[in-house]
Structures are given as structure tokens and as C-alpha cells.
C-alpha positions as CSV (number, residue, x, y, z in Angstrom):
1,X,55.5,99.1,175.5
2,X,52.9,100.8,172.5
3,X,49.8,98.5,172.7
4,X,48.8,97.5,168.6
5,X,45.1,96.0,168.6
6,X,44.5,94.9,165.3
7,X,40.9,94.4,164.4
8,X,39.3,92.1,161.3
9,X,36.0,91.6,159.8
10,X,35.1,89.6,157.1
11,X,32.8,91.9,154.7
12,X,29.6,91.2,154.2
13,X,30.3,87.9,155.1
14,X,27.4,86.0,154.6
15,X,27.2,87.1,151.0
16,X,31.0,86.9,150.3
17,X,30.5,83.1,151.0
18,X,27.9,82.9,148.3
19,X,30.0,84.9,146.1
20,X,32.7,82.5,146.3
21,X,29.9,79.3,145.5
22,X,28.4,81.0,142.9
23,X,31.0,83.9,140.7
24,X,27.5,85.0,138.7
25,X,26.7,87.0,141.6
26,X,29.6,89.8,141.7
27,X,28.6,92.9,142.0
28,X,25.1,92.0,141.7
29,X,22.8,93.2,144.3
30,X,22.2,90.4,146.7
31,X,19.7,89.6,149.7
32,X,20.6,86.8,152.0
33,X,17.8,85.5,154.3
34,X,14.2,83.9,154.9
35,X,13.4,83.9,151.0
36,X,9.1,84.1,152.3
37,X,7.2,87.3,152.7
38,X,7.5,86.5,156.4
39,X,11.8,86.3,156.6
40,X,14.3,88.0,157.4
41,X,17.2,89.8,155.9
42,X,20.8,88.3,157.5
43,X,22.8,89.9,155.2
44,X,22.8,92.3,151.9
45,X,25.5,93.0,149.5
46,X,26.9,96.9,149.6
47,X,24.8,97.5,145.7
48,X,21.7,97.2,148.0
49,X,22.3,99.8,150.3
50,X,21.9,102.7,148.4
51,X,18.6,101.8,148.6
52,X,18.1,101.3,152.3
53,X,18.1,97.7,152.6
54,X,20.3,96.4,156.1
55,X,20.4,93.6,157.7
56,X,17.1,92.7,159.7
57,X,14.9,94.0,158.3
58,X,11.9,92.2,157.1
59,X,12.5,90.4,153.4
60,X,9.4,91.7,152.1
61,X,10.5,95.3,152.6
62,X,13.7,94.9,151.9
63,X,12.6,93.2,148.4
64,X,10.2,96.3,148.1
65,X,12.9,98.7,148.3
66,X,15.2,96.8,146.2
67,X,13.0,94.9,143.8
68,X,15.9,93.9,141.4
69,X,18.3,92.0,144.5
70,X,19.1,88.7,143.8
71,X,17.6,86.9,146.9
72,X,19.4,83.7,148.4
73,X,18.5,81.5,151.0
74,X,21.3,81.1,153.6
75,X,23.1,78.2,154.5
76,X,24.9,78.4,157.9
77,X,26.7,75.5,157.2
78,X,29.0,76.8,154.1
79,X,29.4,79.7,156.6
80,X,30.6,77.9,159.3
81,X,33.3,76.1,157.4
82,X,34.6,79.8,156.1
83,X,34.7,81.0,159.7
84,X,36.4,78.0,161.1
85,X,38.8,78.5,157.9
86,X,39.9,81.9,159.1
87,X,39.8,81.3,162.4
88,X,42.5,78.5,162.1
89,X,44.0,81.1,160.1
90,X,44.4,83.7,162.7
91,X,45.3,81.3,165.5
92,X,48.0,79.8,163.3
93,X,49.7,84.0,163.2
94,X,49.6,86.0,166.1
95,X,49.8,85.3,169.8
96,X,46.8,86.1,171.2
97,X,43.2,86.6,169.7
98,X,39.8,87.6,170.3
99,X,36.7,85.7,168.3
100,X,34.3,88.8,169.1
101,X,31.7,86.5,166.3
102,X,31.6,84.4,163.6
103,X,33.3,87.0,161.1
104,X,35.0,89.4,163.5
105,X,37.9,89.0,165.5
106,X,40.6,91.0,167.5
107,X,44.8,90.7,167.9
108,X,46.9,91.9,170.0
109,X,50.1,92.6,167.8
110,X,51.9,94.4,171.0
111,X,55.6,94.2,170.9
112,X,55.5,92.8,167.2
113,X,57.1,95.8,166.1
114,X,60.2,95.6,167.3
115,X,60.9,92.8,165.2
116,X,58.9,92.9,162.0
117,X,56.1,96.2,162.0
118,X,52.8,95.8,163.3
119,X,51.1,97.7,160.1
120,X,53.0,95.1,157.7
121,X,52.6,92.2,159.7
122,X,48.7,92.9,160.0
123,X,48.8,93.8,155.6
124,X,50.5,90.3,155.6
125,X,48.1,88.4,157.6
126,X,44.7,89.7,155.7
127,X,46.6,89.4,152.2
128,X,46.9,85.6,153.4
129,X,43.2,85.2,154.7
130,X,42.2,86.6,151.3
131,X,44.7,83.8,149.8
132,X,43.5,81.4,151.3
133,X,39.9,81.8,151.6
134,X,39.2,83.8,148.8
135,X,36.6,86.0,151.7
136,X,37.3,89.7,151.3
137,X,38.5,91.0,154.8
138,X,39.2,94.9,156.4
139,X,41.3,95.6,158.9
140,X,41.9,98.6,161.6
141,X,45.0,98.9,163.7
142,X,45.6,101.1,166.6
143,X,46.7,101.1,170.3
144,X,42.8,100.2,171.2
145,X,39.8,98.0,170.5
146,X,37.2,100.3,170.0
147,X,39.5,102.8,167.7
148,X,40.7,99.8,165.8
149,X,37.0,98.7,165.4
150,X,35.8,101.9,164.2
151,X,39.0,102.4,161.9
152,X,37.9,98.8,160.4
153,X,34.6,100.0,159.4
154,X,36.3,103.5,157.8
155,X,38.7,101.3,155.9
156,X,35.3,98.9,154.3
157,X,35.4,97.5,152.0
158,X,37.8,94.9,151.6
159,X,40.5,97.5,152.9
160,X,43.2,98.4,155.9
161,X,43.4,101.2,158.3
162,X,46.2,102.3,160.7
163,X,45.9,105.2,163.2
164,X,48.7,106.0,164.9
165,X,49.4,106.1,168.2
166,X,48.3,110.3,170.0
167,X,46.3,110.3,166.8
168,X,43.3,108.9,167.6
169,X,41.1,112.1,169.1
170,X,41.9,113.8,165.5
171,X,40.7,110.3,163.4
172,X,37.2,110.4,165.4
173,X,36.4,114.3,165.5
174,X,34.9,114.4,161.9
175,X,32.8,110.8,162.1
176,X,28.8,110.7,162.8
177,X,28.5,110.0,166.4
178,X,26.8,106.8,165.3
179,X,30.2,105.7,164.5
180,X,30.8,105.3,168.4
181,X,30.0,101.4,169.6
182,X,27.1,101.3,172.1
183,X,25.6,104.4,170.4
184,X,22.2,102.7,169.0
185,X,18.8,104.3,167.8
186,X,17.4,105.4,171.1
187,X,20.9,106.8,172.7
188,X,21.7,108.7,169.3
189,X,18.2,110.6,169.2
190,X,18.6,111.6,172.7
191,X,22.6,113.2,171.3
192,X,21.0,114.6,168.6
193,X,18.0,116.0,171.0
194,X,21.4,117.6,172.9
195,X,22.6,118.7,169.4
196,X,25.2,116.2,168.7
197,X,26.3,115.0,165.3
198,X,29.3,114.4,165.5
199,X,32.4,112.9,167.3
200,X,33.9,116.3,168.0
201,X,31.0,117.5,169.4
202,X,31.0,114.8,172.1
203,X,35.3,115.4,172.6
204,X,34.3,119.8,173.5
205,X,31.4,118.7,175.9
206,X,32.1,117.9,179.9
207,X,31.8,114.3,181.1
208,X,29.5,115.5,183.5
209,X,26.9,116.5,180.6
210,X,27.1,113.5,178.8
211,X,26.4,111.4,182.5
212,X,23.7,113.8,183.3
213,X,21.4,113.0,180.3
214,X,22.6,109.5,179.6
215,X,24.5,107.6,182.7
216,X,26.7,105.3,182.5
217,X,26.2,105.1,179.3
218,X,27.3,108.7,178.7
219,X,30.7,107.9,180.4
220,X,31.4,105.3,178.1
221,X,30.7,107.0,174.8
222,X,32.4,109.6,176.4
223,X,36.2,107.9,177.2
224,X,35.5,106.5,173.2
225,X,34.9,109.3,171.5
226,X,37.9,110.4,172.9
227,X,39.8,107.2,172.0
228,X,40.8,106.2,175.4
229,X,38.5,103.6,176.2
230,X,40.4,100.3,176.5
231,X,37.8,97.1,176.8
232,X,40.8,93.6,177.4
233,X,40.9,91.2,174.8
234,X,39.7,88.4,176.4
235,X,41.5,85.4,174.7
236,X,40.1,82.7,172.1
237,X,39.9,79.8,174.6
238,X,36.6,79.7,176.0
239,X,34.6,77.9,177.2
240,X,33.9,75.1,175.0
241,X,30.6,72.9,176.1
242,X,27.7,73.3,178.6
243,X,25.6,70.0,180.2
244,X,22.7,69.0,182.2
245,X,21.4,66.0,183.5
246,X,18.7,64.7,185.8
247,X,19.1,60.8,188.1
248,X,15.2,60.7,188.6
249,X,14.2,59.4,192.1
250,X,12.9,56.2,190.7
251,X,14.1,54.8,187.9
252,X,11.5,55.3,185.2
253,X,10.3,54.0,181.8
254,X,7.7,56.6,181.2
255,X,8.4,57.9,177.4
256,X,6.4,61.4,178.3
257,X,8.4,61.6,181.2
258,X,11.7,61.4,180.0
259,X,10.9,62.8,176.7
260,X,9.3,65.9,178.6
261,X,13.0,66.5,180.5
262,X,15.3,66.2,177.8
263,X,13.0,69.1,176.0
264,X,13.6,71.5,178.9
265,X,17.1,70.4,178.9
266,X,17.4,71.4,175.5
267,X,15.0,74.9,175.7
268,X,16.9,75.6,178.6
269,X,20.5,75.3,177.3
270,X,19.5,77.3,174.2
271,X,18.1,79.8,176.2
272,X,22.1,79.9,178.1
273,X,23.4,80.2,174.7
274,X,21.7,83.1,173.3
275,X,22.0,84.5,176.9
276,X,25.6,84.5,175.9
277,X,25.5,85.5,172.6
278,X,27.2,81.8,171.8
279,X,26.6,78.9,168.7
280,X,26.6,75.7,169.1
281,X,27.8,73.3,167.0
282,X,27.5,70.0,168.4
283,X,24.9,68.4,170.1
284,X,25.1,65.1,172.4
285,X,22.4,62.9,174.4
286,X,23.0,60.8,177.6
287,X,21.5,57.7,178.6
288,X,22.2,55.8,181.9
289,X,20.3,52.7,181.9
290,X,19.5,50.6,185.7
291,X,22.0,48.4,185.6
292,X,24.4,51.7,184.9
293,X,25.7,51.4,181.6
294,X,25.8,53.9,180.1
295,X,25.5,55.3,176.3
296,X,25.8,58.8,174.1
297,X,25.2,59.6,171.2
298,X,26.0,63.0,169.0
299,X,25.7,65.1,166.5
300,X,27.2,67.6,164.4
301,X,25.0,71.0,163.4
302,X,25.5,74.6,161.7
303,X,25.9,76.8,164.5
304,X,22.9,77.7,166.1
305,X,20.9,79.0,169.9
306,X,17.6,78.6,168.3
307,X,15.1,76.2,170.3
308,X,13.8,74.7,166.9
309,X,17.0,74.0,165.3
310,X,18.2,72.4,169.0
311,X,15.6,70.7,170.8
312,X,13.8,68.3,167.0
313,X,17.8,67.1,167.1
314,X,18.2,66.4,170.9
315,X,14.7,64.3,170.6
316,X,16.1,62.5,167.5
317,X,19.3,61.9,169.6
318,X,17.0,60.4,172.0
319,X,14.8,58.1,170.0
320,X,17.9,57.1,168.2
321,X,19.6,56.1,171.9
322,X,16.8,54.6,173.5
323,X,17.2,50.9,172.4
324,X,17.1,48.6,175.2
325,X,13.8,48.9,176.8
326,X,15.1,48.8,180.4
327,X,14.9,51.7,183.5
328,X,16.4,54.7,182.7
329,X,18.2,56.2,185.8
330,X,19.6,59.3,184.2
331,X,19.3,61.3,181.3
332,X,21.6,64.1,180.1
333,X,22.1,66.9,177.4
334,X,25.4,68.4,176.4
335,X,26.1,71.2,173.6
336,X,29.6,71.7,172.6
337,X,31.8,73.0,170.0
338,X,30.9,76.5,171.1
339,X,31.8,79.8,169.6
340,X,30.9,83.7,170.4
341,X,28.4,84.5,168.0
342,X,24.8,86.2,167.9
343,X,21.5,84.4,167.3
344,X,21.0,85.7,163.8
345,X,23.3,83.3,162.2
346,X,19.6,81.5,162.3
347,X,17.4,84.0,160.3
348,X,17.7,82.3,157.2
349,X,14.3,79.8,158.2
350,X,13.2,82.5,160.7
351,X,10.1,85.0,160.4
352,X,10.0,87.7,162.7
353,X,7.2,86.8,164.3
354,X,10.0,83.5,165.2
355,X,12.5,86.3,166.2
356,X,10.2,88.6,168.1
357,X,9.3,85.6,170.3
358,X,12.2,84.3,171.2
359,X,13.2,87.9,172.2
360,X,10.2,88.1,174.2
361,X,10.8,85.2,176.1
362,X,14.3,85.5,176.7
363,X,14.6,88.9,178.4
364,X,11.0,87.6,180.6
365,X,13.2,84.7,182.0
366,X,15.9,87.1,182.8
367,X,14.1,89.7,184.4
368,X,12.1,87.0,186.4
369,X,13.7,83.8,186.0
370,X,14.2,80.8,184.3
371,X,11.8,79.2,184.7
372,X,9.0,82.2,184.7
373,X,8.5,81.2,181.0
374,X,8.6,78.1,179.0
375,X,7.1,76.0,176.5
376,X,4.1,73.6,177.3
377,X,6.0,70.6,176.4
378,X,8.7,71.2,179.2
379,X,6.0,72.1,181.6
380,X,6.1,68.3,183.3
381,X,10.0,69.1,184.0
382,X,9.6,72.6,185.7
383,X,13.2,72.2,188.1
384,X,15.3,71.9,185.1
385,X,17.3,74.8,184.9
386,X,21.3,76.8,185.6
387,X,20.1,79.5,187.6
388,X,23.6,81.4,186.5
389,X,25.4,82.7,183.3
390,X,27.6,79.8,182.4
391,X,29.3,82.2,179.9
392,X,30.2,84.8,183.1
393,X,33.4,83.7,183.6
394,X,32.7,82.5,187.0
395,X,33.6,78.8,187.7
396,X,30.3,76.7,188.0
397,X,28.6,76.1,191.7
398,X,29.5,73.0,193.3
399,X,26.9,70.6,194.5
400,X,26.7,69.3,198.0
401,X,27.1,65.9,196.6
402,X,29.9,66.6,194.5
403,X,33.8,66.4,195.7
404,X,35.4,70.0,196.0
């Protein structure tokens, strides 16, 4: 059977969403972000590009090279209630389905043809997300992800691209090599170092060239620029909610103590989600009193891994809980309602000094540990921690304790 991966991204999503609020702002040059000196840019309309403006960058030199952008502060929640639109969407069309982020998915459309047409079936879907939503959306369809997501990105804006099946060596030849995924800064100046520019340059070269001077790596890019690399489409039903509690040896009613724990529960599950690249958007707190009863209490956010949009709501959950004086025996921390998405759905509040450390800190706790780093207020509560990906795919360790 001819594998179809169809592949959809909401353009520019962030400002389409404030499009749709606010019509004044068509075709007008717009900057989404921090709206200080110190912010950053999360997204920028296609009229600021021309002028070298991209996502990232700081707000003051984005505002610099465009000095007549409209700038907007985000909010994540109007975003998340488009993505969850489309999403619903999606799941509501085809059989199986990717959620690669907040404004990006992937289908796999295989077999569809017999019956309807894979091309008019995935025209029908985005003229329906459009109708529905009102959000602008491209497409790319072919019998691979990585084609399909590079066809998408051809076909922007607001536009639909099929490459046929034994035709994708011939689509790729003529694209900058930066059109490859996993081709970033440092690995394209080393190509063009080689004297590579382009896609077709890559296809005439031996895999053994491209391994030599970049390793794995240059494997990879190698079977894609080719159009034969073939990643699985790992289906929308993941994991949906991550927890951690603590039964203290003696039952306590020391405020510093338990307040210290639940904030390296909550640095420590945020930490697990950007590990991930995963949102969250629900938090809930656990309270197990002496006599054993037991209480929780939640709360709905925008999606977010940052530690100072997570841990300020997990102490308010706490203060809130906390009513009847007594012992506490346990105390627990659970985020739910999770979604694949990358940290900088958070920017909008964030400097990059903000960014920069968080960054920092997470790659030091990978390279050496959870616990190598943390914040001074979790310092009383140093044995919290996962010690393992819980987005790996790999069921969780059981404890001792706990029956098989």
C-alpha cells in the first residue's frame, strides 16, 4: 500500500489568533511577544520579515529593524483554545494523527485513496479548519514526514502541496540545504565550509562524506535530502499527566517544610516537561492529613513548562488546601492535561536573560543530574526528583513497596 503523510501547520499562528480578535491588524506588520526592551519575539507576521525580524529574537532589535510593527503582547490562553479547536478538528477526520506542537500536526491518510483521494481529502480537511476556525493553515502531502514537512513550508502561506510518490529526490534538488530538518546554524556553516548550498548538492555526494565531517548527523540529512528518511508517526494519545508525592517519616506541621517540598515538586516537574518539550495545562495539589483523609485541589492554566508560571500556582493551590490545622502525612503535585509543545509558548512575560537561564539550568541537570542544580527555596527538599524521562515511552519504575 502507497504510504500518504499529510502534514499541517497553522501559519504564523500566534499572530493569526490576534488577527482573528482584532481585523485592524491584516496585513499590517505585527510583533508578538515581551512588549519591554528586555522580551522576546514569539512570533512575527510575514510583512516583518523582509526586514529580518524572526521569532526569538530580542524585542528591542526586532522593533529596531522594524520600527513601524504593530507590537502585541501574547496571550497563551486565546491560543490555546484555537489549538484545542483544531485539534478536535483533526481528530474528528482522519484515523490516526500526530500533534508534533501546539500548531503543527501530522496524518497518515494511507489507504484513503482507494476510496475518496488523499490530495482531495487533505484540500477538504484544511478548507474545513479554515471554516471553522477562521486560522489560515498549509498543508504538504507525500509518502513521508519529513518530505511532507518541507513541502508544507514550500506551499506557505495559507496554501497546499502534493508531491507525488518517486518524485520526491527531483522536489528537494533545487531547495537551500537549510530547507532539510535538523540542518541548524552550526551544521549548515560546516555544509557550506564543504561547499554545499543546496539539496542537490547533498543527493551527488557519498554517504560516507557527509558521515565523515558531520556523523550521525550527516547520515540523517543524508537519507532526507534524498527523501527517504521515514521518522513513525507516533499517535495523538500520549501520555496525559505526570505526579509526585512525598509520606514524610513523621508526620509534620512545619509550614517551611512542606512548603519547601511542594516547590521542588513543582521545579522539578517543570524541569520533566520542558525536558520533553511538553505544556501543561492543569495543575493539581495533594494533601493527606493524619487521620488520612485526604483532599485536592486544581487548577486550570495556559499551557506552560515555565517554573514561574508553575510553582506561584502550585503554592496558591497549597495555601488554598491547607485548612484544617492538623499533621500532614503526605503531600503531592500532579500536572495534567498535557500536550507536545516547546517552552516558548511562554515568551510573552519572558526576558532573555529569563530564557537563557532556564536553558542553562536545564541542560546542567541533564548532563549531571537532577538534582546538580536547583533553586534555593527547594534546597531543604534535595531527594525530590524522577531520575528518568517520563516522556520516553518507557513504562515508569516500580517501587519496592508498590504491587507489580
Amino acid at each position: 500500500m502507497e504510504k500518504n503523510i499529510l502534514h499541517l501547520d497553522l501559519d504564523t499562528f500566534f499572530v493569526s489568533c490576534e488577527r482573528l480578535i482584532d481585523r485592524r491588524l491584516q496585513n499590517r506588520p505585527l510583533l508578538v511577544g515581551g512588549t519591554g526592551d528586555r522580551g522576546v519575539v514569539a512570533a512575527c507576521s510575514y510583512e516583518t520579515r523582509p526586514f529580518g525580524v524572526h521569532s526569538g529574537m530580542s524585542m528591542k532589535f526586532a522593533r529596531r529593524l522594524c520600527p513601524e510593527a504593530i507590537i502585541i503582547r501574547g496571550n497563551s490562553s486565546i491560543y490555546t483554545k484555537y489549538s484545542h479547536l483544531v485539534t478536535q478538528i483533526i481528530k474528528e477526520s482522519v484515523p490516526v494523527f500526530e500533534k508534533a506542537s501546539v500548531d503543527e500536526f501530522y496524518a497518515d491518510l494511507s489507504g484513503m485513496d482507494k476510496f475518496y483521494g488523499c490530495y482531495k481529502y487533505a484540500s477538504e480537511l484544511r478548507k474545513r479548519i479554515i471554516k471553522e476556525s477562521g486560522l489560515p493553515i498549509s498543508f504538504g502531502l507525500s509518502a513521508n514526514k519529513i518530505v511532507s514537512k518541507v513541502a508544507t513550508g514550500e506551499a506557505k502561506p495559507n496554501n497546499q502541496l502534493k508531491i507525488d510518490n518517486g518524485f520526491e529526490k527531483d522536489f528537494l534538488a533545487p531547495l537551500s540545504i537549510r530547507k532539510i530538518p535538523s540542518v541548524g546554524t552550526k551544521t549548515y556553516q560546516v555544509l557550506r565550509n564543504l561547499g554545499v548550498d543546496t539539496v542537490k548538492v547533498v543527493q551527488e555526494m557519498p554517504l560516507e562524506m557527509m558521515i565523515s565531517a558531520l556523523g550521525i548527523n550527516g547520515k540523517t540529512i543524508w537519507k532526507r535530502a534524498h527523501g527517504i528518511d521515514d521518522p513513525p508517526l507516533v499517535p495523538f494519545h500520549e501520555r496525559k499527566s505526570i505526579s509526585t508525592e512525598r509520606t514524610f517519616n513523621k508526620d509534620t506541621i512545619d509550614l517551611h517544610v512542606l512548603k519547601t517540598t511542594i516547590f521542588a515538586m513543582a521545579e522539578n516537574l517543570a524541569f520533566q516537561l520542558r525536558r520533553g518539550n511538553k505544556l501543561a495545562g492543569t495543575i493539581s495539589v495533594k494533601i493527606r492529613y493524619s487521620d488520612f483523609n485526604t483532599y485536592n485541589k486544581q487548577v486550570k492554566i495556559p499551557y506552560s513548562s515555565a517554573d514561574h508560571v508553575i510553582i506561584p500556582r502550585v503554592l496558591e493551590l497549597f495555601e488554598k488546601l491547607y485548612q484544617r490545622r492538623l499533621l500532614i502525612r503526605l503531600v503531592g503535585v500532579k500536572i495534567s492535561d498535557i500536550v507536545s509543545g516547546h517552552y516558548q509558548i511562554n515568551l510573552f512575560d519572558d526576558t532573555e536573560e529569563m530564557i537563557n537561564l532556564y536553558n542553562a539550568m536545564d541542560k546542567v541537570r541533564i548532563r549531571y543530574g537532577e538534582l546538580s542544580i536547583m533553586r534555593a527555596s527547594s534546597m531543604g527538599a534535595k531527594t525530590i526528583g524522577r531520575f528518568q524521562n517520563p516522556f520516553s515511552g518507557e513504562p515508569p519504575i516500580l517501587l519496592a513497596h508498590r504491587k507489580q
